[in-house]
C-alpha positions as CSV (number, residue, x, y, z in Angstrom):
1,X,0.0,0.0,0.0
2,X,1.4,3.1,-0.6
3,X,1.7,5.6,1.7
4,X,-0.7,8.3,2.3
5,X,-0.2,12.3,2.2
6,X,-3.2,14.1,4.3
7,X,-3.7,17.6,2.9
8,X,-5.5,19.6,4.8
9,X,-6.2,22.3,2.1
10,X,-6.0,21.8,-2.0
11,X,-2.6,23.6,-3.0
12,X,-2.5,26.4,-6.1
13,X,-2.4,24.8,-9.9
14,X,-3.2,20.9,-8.6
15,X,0.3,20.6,-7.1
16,X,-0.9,17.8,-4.7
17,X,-1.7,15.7,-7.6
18,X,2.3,15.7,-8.5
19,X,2.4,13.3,-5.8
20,X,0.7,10.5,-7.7
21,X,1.0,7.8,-8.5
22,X,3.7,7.1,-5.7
23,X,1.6,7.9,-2.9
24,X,-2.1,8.3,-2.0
25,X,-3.1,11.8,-1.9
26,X,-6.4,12.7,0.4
27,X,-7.4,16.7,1.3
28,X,-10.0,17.3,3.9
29,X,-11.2,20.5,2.4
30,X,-11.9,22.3,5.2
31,X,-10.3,24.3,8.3
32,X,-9.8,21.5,10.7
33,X,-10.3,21.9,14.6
34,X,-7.4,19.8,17.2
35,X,-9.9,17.1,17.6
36,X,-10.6,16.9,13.8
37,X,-7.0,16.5,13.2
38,X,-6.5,14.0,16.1
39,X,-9.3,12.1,14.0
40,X,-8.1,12.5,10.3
41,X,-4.3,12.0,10.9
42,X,-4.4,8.3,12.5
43,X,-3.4,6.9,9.2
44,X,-1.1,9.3,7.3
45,X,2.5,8.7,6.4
46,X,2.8,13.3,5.7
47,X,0.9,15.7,7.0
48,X,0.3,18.9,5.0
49,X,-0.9,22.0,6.5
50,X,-1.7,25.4,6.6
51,X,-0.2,28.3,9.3
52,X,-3.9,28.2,10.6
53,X,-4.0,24.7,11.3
54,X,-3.4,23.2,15.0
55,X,-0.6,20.6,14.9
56,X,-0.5,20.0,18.7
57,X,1.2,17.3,20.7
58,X,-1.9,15.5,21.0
59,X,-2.2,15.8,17.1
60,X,1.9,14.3,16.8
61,X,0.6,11.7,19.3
62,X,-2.2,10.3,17.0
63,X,-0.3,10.3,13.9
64,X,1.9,6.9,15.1
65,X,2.4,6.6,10.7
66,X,3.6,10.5,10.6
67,X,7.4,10.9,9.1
68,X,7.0,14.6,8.4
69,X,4.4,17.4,8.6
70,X,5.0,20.5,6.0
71,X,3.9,23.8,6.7
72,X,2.5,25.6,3.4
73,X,4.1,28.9,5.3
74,X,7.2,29.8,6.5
75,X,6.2,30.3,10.4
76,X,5.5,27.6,12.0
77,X,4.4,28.6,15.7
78,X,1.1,26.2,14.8
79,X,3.4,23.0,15.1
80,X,4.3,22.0,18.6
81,X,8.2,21.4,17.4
82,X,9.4,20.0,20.4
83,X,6.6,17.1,20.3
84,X,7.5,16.5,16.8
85,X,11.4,16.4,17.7
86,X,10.5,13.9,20.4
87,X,8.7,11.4,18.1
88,X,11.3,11.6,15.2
89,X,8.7,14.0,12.7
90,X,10.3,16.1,10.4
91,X,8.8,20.0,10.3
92,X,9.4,22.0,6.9
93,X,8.0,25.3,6.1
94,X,8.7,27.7,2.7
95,X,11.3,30.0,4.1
96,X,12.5,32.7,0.8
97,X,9.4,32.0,-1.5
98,X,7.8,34.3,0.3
99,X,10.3,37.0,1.4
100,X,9.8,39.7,-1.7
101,X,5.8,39.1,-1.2
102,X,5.7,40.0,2.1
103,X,8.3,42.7,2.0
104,X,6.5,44.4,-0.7
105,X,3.0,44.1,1.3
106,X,5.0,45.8,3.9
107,X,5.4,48.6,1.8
108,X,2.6,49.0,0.0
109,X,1.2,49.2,3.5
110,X,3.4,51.8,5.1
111,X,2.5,53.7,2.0
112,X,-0.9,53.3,2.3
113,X,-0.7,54.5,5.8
114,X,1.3,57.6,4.9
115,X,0.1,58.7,2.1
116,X,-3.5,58.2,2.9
117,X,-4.4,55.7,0.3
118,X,-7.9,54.0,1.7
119,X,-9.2,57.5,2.7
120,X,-8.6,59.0,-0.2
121,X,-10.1,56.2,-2.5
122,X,-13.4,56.3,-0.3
123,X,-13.3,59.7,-0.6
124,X,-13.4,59.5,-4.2
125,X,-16.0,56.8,-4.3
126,X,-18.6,58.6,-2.3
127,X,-18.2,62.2,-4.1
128,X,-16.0,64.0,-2.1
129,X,-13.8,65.0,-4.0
130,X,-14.6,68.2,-5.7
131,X,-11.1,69.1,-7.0
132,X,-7.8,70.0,-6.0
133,X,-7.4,71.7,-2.7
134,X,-3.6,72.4,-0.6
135,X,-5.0,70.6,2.4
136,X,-6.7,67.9,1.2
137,X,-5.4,64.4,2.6
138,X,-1.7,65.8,3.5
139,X,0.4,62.8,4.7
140,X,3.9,62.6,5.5
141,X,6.9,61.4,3.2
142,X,9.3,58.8,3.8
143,X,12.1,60.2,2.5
144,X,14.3,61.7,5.1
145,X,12.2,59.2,8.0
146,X,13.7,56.6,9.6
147,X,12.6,52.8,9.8
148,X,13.2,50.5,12.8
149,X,13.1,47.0,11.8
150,X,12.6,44.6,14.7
151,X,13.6,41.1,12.9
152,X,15.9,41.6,10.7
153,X,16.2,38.1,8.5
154,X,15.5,37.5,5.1
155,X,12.0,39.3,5.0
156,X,13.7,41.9,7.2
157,X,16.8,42.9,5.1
158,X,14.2,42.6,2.4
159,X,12.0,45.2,3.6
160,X,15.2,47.4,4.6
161,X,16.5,47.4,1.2
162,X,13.0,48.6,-0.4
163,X,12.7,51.3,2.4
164,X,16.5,52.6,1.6
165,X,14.9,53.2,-2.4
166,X,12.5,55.5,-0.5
167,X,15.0,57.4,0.8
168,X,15.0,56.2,4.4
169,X,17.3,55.2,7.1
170,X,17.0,52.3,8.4
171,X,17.8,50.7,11.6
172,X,17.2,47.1,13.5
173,X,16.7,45.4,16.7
174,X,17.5,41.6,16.7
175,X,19.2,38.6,18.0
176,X,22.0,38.2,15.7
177,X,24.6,40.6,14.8
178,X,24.9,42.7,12.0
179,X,26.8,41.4,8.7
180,X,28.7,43.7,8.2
181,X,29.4,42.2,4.6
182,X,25.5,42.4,4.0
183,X,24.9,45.9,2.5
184,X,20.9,44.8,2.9
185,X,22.0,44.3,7.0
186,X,20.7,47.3,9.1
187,X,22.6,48.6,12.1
188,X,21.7,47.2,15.5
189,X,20.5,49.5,18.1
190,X,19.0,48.5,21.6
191,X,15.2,48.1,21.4
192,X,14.3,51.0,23.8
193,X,16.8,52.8,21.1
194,X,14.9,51.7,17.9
195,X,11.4,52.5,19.4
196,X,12.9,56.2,20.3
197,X,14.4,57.1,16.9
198,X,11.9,55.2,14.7
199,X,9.3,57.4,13.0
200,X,7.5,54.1,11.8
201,X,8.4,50.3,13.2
202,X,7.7,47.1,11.3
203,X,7.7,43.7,12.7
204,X,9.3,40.6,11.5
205,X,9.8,38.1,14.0
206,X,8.5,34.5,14.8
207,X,5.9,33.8,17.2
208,X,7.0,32.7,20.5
209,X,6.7,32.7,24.3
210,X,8.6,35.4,24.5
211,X,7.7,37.3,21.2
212,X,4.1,36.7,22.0
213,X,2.4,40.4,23.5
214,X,5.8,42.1,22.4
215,X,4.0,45.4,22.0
216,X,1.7,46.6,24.8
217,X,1.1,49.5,26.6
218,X,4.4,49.9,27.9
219,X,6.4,49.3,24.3
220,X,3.8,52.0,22.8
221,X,4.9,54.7,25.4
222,X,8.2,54.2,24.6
223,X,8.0,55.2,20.8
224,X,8.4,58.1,19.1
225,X,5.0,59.9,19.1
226,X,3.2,60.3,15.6
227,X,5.0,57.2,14.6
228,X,3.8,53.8,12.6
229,X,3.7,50.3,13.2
230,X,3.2,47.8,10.3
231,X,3.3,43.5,11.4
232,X,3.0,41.5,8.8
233,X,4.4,38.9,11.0
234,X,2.4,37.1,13.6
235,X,-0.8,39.1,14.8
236,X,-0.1,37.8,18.8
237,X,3.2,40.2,18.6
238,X,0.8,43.2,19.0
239,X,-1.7,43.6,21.9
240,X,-4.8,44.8,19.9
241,X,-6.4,46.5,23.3
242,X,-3.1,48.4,23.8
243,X,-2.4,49.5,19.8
244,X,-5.8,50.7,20.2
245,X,-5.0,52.9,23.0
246,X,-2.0,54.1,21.8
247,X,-3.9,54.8,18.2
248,X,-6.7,56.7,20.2
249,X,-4.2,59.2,22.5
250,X,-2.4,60.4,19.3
251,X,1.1,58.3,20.2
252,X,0.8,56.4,16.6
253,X,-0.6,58.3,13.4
254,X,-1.5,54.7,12.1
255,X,-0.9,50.9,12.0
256,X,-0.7,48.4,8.9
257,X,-1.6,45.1,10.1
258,X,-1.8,42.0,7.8
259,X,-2.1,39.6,10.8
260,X,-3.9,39.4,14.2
261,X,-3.9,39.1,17.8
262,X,-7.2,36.1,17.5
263,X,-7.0,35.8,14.0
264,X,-9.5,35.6,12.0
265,X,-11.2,37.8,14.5
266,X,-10.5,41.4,14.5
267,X,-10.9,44.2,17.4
268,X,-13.7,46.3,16.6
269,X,-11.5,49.1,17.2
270,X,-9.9,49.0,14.4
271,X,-12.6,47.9,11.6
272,X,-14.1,51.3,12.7
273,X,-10.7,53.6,12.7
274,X,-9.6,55.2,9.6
275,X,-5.9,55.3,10.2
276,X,-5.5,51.6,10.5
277,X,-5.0,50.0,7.2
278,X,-5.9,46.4,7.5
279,X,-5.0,43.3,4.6
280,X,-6.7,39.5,5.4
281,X,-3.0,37.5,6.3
282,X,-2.2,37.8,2.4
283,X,1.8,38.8,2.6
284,X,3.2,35.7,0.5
285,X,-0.6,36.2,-1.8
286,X,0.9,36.6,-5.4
287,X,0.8,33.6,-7.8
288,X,4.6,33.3,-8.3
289,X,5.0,32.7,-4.3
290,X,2.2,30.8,-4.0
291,X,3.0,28.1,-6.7
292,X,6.2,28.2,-5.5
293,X,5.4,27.5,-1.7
294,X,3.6,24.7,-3.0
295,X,6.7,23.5,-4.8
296,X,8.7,23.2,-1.6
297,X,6.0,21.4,0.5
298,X,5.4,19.0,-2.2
299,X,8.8,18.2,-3.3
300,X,10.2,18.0,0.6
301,X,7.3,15.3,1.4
302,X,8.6,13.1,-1.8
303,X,12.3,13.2,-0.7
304,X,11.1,12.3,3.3
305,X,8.8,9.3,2.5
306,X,11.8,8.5,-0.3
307,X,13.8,8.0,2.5
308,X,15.6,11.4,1.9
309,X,16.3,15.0,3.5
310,X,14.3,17.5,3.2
311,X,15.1,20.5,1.7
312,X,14.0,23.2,4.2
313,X,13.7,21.8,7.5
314,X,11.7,24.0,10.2
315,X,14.7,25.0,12.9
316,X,13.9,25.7,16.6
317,X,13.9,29.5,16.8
318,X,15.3,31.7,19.8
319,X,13.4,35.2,20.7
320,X,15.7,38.5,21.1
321,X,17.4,38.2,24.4
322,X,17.1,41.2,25.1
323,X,12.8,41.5,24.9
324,X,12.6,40.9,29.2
325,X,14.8,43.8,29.6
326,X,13.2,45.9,26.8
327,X,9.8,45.4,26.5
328,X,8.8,44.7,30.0
């Protein structure tokens, strides 16, 4: 019999069915709960899955067949890694496909924010617009502003090098040292430091214990007033209660957010408050990095129930050190 590849979502342009004939292919179709994937995965040899989808321990436990479980993403703060590790599982994700995507969302949402792009184009739509006028929708420029980058890796050094074509200066808090042989590489500053000089601050970090509720009340106080905060990241790096608050007293003109605290829900907060530009988690959506994504999952399930390595194994990540200092 050969062995069976659970899906829990259909991938872009049929790549599942790449898999055929060597191994049985079977999608669920359909957002799966724990207990749904405790269920379905008693059988399979890979397990597929989405950045949504919860691949706890109890999940690991039930899948006695399971020799890897690929992310279709390139966090992968859904998979209980240390479970995995303990029963022998292999954990991929996409890391690269998506870096351009999401450091151009970044962008195009920083501009959006500064430039006033969603009020203008309702104000357009609803007949508001009755011609030229020197104040109407006055932003602010990027050129001269300074970016703090906190998480500078690949999507990072991505975003940094976009933000320098702006005319920008960019800076970086983060766990690793700068290269100084990477001309993409920001310079390192202390958080505290970052948050001070930064006239808008956009997150790129993983999701962990210690990430998680990074910016709260106290982080907010501690930027520049007027500034910007765009996370296109994890949505539990931001408490929603406390960007609200900080939105509402005037310390940030706006926030860009692609991702969310209890996603898919949202605050009501900030449906209702025009200088928060929000996206539905779509930083790697563009065909090119989607098919591509799908690529890597597909092909690093072959080579692991070939008997193989994968290609882009999931590694343990560590938080900034310095975030219990900083941040709290």
């Amino acid at each position: 019999m050969n062995a069976l590849v659970l899906a829990t979502r259909e991938l872009p342009e049929q790549s599942l069915s790449t898999l055929k004939p060597e191994f049985e292919v079977r999608v669920l179709g359909y957002s799966p709960a724990e207990l749904d994937l405790v269920a379905e995965v008693r059988e399979a040899d890979a397990l597929i899955t989405l950045v949504s989808d919860p691949v706890t321990r109890r999940v690991l436990e039930a899948g006695k067949k399971l020799k890897i479980v690929a992310n279709y993403a390139v966090g992968v703060d859904n998979i209980d890694r240390a479970a995995a590790t303990a029963r022998g599982i292999v954990v991929t994700h996409t890391p690269n496909a998506l870096t351009d995507a999401t450091a151009d969302l970044t962008m195009a949402l920083l501009l959006a924010l500064t430039r006033r792009i969603l009020e203008g184009d309702r104000l357009v739509r609803m007949g508001g617009f009755s011609g030229w006028s020197p104040d109407l929708l006055l932003g602010s420029d990027l050129k001269g502003k300074t970016l703090g980058i906190v998480g500078p890796g690949r999507i990072g050094k991505a975003v940094a090098r976009r933000a320098r074509a702006f005319g920008m200066t960019v800076i970086a808090f983060g766990r690793s040292p700068r290269d100084e042989k990477d001309s993409d590489d920001p310079p390192r500053l202390s958080f505290e430091e970052l948050l001070r000089r930064s006239d808008a601050v956009s997150l790129h970090l993983p999701l962990t214990e210690e990430t998680r509720g990074l910016f709260n009340l106290e982080t907010f106080s501690k930027m520049k007033r007027g500034s910007f905060l765009v996370n296109t990241a994890r949505g539990p790096l931001v408490e929603e209660s406390a960007l609200l608050r900080a939105l509402d007293s005037g310390q940030l003109a706006g926030a860009g957010l692609d991702v969310y605290e209890y996603e898919p829900m949202i605050s009501p907060g900030l449906l209702d408050n025009d200088r928060v530009v929000l996206m539905p988690h779509a930083g790697s959506a563009t065909l090119e990095t989607r098919r591509e994504m799908a690529r890597m999952v597909v092909e690093d399930v072959r080579r692991v129930l070939s008997g193989e390595k994968p290609l882009h194994p999931a590694a343990l990540e560590n938080a900034p050190r310095e975030r219990a200092r900083a941040a709290r």
